[in-house]
C-alpha positions as CSV (number, residue, x, y, z in Angstrom):
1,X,209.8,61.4,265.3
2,X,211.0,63.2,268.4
3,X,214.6,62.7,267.5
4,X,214.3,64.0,264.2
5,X,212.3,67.1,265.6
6,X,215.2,67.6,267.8
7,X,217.8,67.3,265.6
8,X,216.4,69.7,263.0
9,X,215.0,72.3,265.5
10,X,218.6,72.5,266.9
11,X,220.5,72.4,263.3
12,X,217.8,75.5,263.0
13,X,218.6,77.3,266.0
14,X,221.9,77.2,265.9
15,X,222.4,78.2,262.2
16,X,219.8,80.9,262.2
17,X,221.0,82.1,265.8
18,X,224.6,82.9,264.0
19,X,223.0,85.2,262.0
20,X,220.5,86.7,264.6
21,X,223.4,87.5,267.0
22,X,226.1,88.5,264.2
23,X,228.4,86.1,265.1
24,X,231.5,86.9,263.1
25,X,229.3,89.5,261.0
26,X,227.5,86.7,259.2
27,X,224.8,89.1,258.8
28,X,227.4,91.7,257.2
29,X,228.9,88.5,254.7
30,X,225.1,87.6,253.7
31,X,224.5,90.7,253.0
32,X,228.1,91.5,251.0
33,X,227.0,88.1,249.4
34,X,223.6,89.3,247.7
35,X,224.9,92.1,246.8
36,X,227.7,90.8,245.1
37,X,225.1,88.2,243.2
38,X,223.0,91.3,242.4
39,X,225.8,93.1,240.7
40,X,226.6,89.4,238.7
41,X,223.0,89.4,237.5
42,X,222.8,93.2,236.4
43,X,226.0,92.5,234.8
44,X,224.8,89.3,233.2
45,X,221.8,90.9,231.7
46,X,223.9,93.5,230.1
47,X,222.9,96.4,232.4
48,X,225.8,98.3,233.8
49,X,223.5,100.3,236.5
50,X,223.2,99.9,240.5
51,X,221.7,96.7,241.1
52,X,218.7,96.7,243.5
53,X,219.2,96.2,247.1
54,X,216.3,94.3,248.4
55,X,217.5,92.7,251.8
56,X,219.7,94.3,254.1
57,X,222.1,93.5,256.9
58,X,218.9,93.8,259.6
59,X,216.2,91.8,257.1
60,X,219.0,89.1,257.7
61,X,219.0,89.1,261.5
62,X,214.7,89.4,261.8
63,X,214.6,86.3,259.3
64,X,217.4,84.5,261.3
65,X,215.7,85.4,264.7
66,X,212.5,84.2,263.5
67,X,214.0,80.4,261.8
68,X,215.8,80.5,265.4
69,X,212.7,80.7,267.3
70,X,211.0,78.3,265.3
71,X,214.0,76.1,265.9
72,X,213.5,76.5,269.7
73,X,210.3,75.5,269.1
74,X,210.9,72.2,267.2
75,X,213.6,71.5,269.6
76,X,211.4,71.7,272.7
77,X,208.6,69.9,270.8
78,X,211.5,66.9,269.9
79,X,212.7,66.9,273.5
80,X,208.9,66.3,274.8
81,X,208.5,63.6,272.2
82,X,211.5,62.0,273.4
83,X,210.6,62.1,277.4
């Protein structure tokens, strides 16, 4: 149990930390990203308007703070399984 806590707190914390920090504007592409699905689905429905905007660029990099603190977590709970 300890070494799948581990392994899944850091595959947490180290995706979600990408995205808390910005590396390489991953924030700025998931954002680009919904609103380019947003614009598909207004377009798919038939309406030619702005599409709502419902997370930006900094809802990105709270979320990804918060899955990488809960990944800290799991991993520190994994490693004192292990030991």
């Amino acid at each position: 149990m300890g070494v799948l806590l581990l392994a899944f707190g850091l595959i947490c914390a180290t995706g979600a930390g990408w995205v808390a920090l910005d590396v390489r504007a991953s924030a700025t592409r998931l954002e680009h990203w919904a609103a380019t699905n947003a614009d598909l689905r207004m377009q798919a429905r038939g309406s030619l308007g702005p599409a709502p905007m419902h997370m930006s660029r900094a809802v990105f990099r709270v979320f990804g703070t918060v899955i990488s603190l809960g990944g800290c977590v799991l991993t520190l709970a994994g490693l004192a399984e292990v030991a």
